[in-house]
C-alpha positions as CSV (number, residue, x, y, z in Angstrom):
1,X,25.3,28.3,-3.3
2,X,23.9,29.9,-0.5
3,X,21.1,27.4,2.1
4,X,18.0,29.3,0.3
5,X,19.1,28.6,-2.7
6,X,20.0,24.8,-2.0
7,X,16.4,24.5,-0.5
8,X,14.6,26.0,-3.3
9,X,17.2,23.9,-6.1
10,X,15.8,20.4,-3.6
11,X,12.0,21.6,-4.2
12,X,12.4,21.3,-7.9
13,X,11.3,17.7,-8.5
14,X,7.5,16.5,-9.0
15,X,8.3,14.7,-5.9
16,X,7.8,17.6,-3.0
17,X,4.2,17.5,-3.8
18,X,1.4,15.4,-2.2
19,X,-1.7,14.7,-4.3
20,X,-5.3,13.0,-3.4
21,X,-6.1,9.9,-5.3
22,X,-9.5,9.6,-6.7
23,X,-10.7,8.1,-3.7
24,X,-9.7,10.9,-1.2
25,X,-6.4,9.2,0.0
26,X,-3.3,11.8,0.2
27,X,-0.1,10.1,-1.3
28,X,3.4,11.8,-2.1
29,X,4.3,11.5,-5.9
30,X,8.1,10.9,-4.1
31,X,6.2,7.0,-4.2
32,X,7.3,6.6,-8.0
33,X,10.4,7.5,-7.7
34,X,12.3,5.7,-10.0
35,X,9.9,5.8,-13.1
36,X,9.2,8.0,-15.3
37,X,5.7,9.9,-15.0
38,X,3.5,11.1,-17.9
39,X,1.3,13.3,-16.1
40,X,-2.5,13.9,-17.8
41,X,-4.9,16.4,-17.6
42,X,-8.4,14.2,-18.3
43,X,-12.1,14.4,-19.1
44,X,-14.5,11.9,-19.3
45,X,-16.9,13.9,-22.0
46,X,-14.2,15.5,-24.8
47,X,-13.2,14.5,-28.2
48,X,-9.6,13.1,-26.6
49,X,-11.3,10.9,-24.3
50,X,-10.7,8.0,-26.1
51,X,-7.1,8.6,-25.1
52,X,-7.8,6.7,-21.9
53,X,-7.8,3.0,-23.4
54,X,-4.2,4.0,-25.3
55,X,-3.4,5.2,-21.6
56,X,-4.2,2.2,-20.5
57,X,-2.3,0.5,-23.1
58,X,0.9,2.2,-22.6
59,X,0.6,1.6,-19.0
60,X,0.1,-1.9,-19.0
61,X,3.3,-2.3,-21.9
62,X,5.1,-0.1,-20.1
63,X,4.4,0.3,-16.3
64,X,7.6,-1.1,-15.9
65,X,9.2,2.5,-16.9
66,X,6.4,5.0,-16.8
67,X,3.3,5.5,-14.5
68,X,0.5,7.1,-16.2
69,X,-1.0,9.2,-13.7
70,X,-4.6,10.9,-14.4
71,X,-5.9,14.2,-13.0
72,X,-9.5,14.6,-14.3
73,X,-10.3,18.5,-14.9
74,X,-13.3,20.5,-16.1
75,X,-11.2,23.5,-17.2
76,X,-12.6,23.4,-20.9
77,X,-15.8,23.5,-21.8
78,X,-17.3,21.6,-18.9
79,X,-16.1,18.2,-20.3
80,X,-15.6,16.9,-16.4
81,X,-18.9,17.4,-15.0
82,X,-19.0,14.2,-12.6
83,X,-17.7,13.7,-9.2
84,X,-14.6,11.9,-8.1
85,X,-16.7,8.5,-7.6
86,X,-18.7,9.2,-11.1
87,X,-15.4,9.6,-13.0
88,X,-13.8,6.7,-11.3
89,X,-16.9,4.5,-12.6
90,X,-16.7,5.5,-15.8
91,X,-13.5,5.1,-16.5
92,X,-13.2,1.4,-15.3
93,X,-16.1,1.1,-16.9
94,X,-15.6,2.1,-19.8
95,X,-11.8,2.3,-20.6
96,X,-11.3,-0.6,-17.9
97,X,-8.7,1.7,-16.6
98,X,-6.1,0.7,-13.8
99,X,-3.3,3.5,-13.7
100,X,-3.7,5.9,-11.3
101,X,-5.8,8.6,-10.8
102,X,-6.6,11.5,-9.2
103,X,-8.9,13.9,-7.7
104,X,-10.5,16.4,-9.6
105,X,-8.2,19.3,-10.0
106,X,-8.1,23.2,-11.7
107,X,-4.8,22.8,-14.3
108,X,-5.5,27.0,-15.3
109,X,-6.9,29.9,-14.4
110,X,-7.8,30.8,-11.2
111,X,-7.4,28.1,-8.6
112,X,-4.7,26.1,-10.5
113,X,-3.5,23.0,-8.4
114,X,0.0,23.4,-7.1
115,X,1.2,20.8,-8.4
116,X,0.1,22.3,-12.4
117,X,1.8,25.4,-11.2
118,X,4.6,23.5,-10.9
119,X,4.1,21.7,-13.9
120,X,3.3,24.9,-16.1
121,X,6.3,27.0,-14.8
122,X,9.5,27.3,-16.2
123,X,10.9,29.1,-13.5
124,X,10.1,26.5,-10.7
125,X,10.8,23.3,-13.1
126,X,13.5,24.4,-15.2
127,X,12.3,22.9,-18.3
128,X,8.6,24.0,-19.8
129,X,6.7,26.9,-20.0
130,X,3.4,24.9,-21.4
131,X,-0.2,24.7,-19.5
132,X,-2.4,22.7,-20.6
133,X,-4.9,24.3,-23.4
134,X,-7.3,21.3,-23.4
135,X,-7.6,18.0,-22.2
136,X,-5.2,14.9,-22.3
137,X,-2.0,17.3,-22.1
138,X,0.7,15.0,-20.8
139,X,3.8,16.2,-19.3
140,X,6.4,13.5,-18.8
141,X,8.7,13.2,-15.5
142,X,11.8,11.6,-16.1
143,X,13.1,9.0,-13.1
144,X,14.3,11.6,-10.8
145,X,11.4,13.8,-11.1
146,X,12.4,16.6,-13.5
147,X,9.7,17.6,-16.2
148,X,11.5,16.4,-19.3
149,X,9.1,16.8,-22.1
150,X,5.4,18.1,-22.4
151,X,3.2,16.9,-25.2
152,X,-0.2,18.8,-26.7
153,X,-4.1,16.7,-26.5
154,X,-3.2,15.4,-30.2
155,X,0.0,13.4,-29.3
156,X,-1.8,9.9,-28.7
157,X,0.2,8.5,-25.9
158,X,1.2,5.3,-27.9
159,X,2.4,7.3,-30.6
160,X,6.2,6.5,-31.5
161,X,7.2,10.1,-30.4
162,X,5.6,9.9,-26.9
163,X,7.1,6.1,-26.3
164,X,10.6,6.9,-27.4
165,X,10.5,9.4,-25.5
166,X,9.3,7.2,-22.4
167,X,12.0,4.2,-23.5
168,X,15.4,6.9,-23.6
């Protein structure tokens, strides 16, 4: 294996990216190394936003082994309207949610966050080939950061598929 081909083989992990929390702060996803992720596209104004309390709910069963990680978007049908600080207040407010989340990002189209790229990409992951169509797409991360599994908006993420999936 030549050098180039070692380097591009180490950037393969959902840990060589940096992401901004919802409050502006840049933090490396290399932090949760050791869990698994289940990465989600979310909107505060869709049909799937109820999804946030069973988010919640698997988080706080199972934060042990995943981190639910929450990357509000506005990608379909202009579901994420609100700022950063607008979506953070609603969803403690409302979902009294405590995983992590994100800043707003693009997960398609034009201006797609590098990290979704990633995420989306078959060729850099080695695993999926699946963007998100709508909200609440999860993708899951398995403990040394390889995208494992990806899992549509209608797969509620305490569904027994989704949490064996998370307890292998």
């Amino acid at each position: 294996m030549t050098s180039t081909a070692t380097e591009t083989a180490a950037r393969s992990t959902v840990y060589d990216y940096s992401v901004k929390t919802i409050e502006g702060q840049e933090v490396k996803l290399s932090q949760f190394k050791g869990k698994k992720l289940l990465i989600v596209n979310v909107a505060s104004e869709c049909g799937y936003t109820p999804q946030y309390k069973e988010l919640e709910e698997l988080y706080k069963k199972h934060g042990d082994r995943v981190a639910v990680l929450g990357f509000p978007a506005n990608n379909f049908g202009g579901q994420e309207p609100g700022t950063n600080e607008q979506i953070a207040t609603f969803c403690e407010k409302n979902y009294g949610v405590t995983f992590p989340m994100f800043a707003k990002v693009s997960v398609k189209g034009d201006g797609t966050d590098p990290l979704y790229q990633f995420l989306a990409d078959k060729a850099r992951n080695g695993a999926i080939s699946d963007a998100p169509d709508w909200n609440f797409c999860k993708y899951l991360v398995d403990e040394q950061g390889h995208v494992v599994g990806f899992y549509k908006s209608k797969v509620k993420p305490m569904s027994d598929e989704l949490v064996a999936a998370i307890l292998k």
